[in-house]
N, C-alpha and C positions, 0 to 999 in steps of 0.2 A: 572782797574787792570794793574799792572806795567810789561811791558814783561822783563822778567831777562836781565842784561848787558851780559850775556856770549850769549842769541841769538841774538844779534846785532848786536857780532862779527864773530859769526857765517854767518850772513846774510853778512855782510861784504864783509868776505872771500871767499865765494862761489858768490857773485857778479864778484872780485876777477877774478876770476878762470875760470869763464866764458866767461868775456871779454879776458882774457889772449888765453884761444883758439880759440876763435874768431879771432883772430889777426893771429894762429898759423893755424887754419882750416878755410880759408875763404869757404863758401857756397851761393850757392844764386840759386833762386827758377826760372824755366823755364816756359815757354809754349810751347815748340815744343816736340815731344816723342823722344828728345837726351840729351843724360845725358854725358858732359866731368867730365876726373876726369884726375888731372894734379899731380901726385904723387910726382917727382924727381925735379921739377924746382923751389925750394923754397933756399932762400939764408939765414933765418934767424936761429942765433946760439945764443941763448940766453943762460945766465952764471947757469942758475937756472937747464938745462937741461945738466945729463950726455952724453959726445960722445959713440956713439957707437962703442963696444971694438970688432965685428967681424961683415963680410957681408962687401956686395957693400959700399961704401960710396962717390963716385962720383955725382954730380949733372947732370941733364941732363938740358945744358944750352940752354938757349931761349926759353923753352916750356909752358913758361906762360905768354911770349907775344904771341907765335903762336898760344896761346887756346885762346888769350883776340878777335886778328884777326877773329876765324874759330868760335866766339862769335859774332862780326863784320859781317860777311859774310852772315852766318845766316840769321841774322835778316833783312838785306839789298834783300835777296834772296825772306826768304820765310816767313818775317812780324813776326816773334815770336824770342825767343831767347830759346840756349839749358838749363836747368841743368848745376851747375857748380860746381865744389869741387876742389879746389887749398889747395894741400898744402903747405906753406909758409916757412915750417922749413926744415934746410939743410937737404939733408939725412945723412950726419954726427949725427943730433940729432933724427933723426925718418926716417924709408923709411915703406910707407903707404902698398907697392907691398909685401909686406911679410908679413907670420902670425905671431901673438903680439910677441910672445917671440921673434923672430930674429927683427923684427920691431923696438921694443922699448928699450927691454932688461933690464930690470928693470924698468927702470925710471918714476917717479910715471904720469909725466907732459907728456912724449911722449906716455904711455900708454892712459891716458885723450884723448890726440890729436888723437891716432890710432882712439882709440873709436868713435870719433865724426865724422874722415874720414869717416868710414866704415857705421858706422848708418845713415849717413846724403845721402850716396850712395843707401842704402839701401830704403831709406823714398824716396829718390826720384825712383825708379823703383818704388817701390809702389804707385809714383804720377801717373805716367806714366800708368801705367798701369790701373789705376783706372778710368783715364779722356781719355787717348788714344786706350785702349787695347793690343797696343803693342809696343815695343819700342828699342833704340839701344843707346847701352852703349861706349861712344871712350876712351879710356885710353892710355894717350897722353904720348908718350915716346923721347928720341933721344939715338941715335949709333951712333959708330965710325969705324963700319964693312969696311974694304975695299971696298967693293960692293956696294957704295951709293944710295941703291936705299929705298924707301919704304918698310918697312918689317909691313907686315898684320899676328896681331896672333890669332887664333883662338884654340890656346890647341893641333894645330898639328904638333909633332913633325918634324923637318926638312925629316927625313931619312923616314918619313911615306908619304911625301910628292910626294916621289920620284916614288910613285908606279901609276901607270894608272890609266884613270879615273874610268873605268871599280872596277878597285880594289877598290878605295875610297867608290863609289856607293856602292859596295858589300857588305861592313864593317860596318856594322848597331852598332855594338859596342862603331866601333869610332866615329862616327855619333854624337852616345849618350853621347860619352866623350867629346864633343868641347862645346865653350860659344856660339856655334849659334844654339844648338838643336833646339829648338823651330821654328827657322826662318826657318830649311831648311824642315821641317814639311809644312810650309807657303809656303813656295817658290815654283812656277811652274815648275822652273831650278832646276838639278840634283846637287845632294852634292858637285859634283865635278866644274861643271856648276858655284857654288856660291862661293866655294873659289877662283876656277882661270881661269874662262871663258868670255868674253870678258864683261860680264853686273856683273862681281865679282864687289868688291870693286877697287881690284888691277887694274882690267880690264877697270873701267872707268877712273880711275887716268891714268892710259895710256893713256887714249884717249887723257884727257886733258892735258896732258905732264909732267906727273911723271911716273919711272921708277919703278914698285912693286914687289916684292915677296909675295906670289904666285901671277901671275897673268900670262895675254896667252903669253908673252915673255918669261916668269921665272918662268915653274912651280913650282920648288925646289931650294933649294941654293944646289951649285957649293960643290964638297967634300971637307971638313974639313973648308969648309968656315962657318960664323959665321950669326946663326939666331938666332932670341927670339920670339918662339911661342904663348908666353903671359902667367902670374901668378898667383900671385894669386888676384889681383884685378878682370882680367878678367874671373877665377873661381869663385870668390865667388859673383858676383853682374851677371855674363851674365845666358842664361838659359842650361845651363848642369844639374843643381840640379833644374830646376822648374821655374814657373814664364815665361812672355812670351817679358822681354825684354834680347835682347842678347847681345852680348858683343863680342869687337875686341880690339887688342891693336894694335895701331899702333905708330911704331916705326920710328923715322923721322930721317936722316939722314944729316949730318951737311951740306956739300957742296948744293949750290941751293937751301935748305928747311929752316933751322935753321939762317944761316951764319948772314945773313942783313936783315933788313924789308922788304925791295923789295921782296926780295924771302917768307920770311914768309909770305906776303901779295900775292903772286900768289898763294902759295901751301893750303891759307886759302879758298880762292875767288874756286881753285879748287876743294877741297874737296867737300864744299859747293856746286857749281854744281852736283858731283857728286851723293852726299847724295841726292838730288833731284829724280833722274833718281833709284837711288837702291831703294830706298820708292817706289818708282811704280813698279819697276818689280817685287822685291821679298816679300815685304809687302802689293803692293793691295793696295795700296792710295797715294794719293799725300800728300807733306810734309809738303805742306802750310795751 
């Protein structure tokens, strides 16, 4: 039997289409329970794809060698590599950190790409979770905040920040509103203890000589100063709505982190330490 010429081209074109997001949505498969996803550091503007007529559209530079490094580190540290999801296209033509309509905004080709960002983020927590049981989602950002330090988001806003530990502990609400529910569930250390207490995330990266927000130097940003508590990447993949991997955004700062490879290569080698020491305290196992 003759398969008709129009499924051929059918097959074709959906070959097609598939490698073209491939190219646009690189992905690639982990063994360790960390999933990056590198949203804003993709340079590629292809003619096929409309620009985006409203929203952010700045890049955030260097953060897809700094994820390839803290890929690097990893694996040198603790024998696996994370989950990866890069996406490759400018944010002029897609930003993945937004829901579809501001993301893509029509575009048939950016719409495909959000898709494959998000389901492919999505299949991996479901890895994770299935071979790990639990796991930690990084959504790799850069600023240009005066304040050059580390910004850790976890869905809390700056100005909620700013209240006692006492008060955070108390606020079972917000608790339930951030991408680390699940984890602070897990955790031996108090809510307040995990966002900004010396074994937080912020609180190890101090140690090893980055400067954080939240963490025990910085529990809040400064007034009228500039944070980003995390979006919708980190809502929609960490566990606020369920699921037992969580999620942070962290937001890297150009001076000393971004600037040269030197520096992206300490602040890789540290993270990576760090992520060590937090798997044990607040998750209960080693990361190796």
């Amino acid at each position: 039997m003759r398969i008709p010429f129009f499924l051929f081209v059918f097959a074709a074109a959906l070959q097609a289409q598939t490698a073209e997001l491939e190219t646009y949505i690189e992905v690639r498969s982990g063994t360790l329970p960390i999933i990056l996803t590198v949203p804003h550091g993709g340079s590629l503007k292809p003619a096929n794809v409309l620009a985006r007529r409203y929203g952010v559209t700045g890049t955030d530079s260097n953060t897809v060698p700094l994820a390839e490094m803290i890929v690097e580190e990893l694996a040198t540290r603790y024998g696996g590599k994370p989950h990866v999801i890069i996406s490759r296209l400018h944010r002029m033509m897609l930003d993945p950190n937004r829901e579809l309509e501001e993301a893509a905004q029509g575009d048939p080709t950016a719409i495909a790409a959000w898709h494959r960002f998000h389901d492919s983020a999505e299949k991996a927590c479901d890895t994770v979770m299935k071979k790990n049981g639990v796991g930690l989602l990084l959504d790799i950002h850069g600023h240009r905040h005066l304040d050059q330090r580390i910004e850790l988001g976890y869905l809390i806003k700056g100005d909620i920040l700013k209240h006692t530990d006492a008060e955070l502990n108390a606020d079972t609400a917000l608790i339930a509103s951030t991408s680390i529910r699940d984890l602070d569930k897990r955790s031996p250390k108090s809510f307040a203890e995990l966002v900004r207490g010396p074994q937080s995330l912020g609180g190890l990266l101090e140690f090893n000589g980055f400067r954080c927000l939240p963490s025990p130097s910085k529990a809040s940003p400064a007034f009228l100063a500039g944070y980003f508590s995390g979006v919708y990447d980190v809502a929609a993949h960490g566990s606020r709505s369920g699921g037992t991997v969580s999620a942070i955004q962290v937001e890297c700062p150009w001076n000393n982190v971004r600037d040269v490879p030197e520096n992206q290569r300490r602040f890789a080698a540290a993270l990576a330490k760090s992520l060590g020491v937090y798997f044990e305290v607040h998750f209960g196992r080693k990361l190796k």
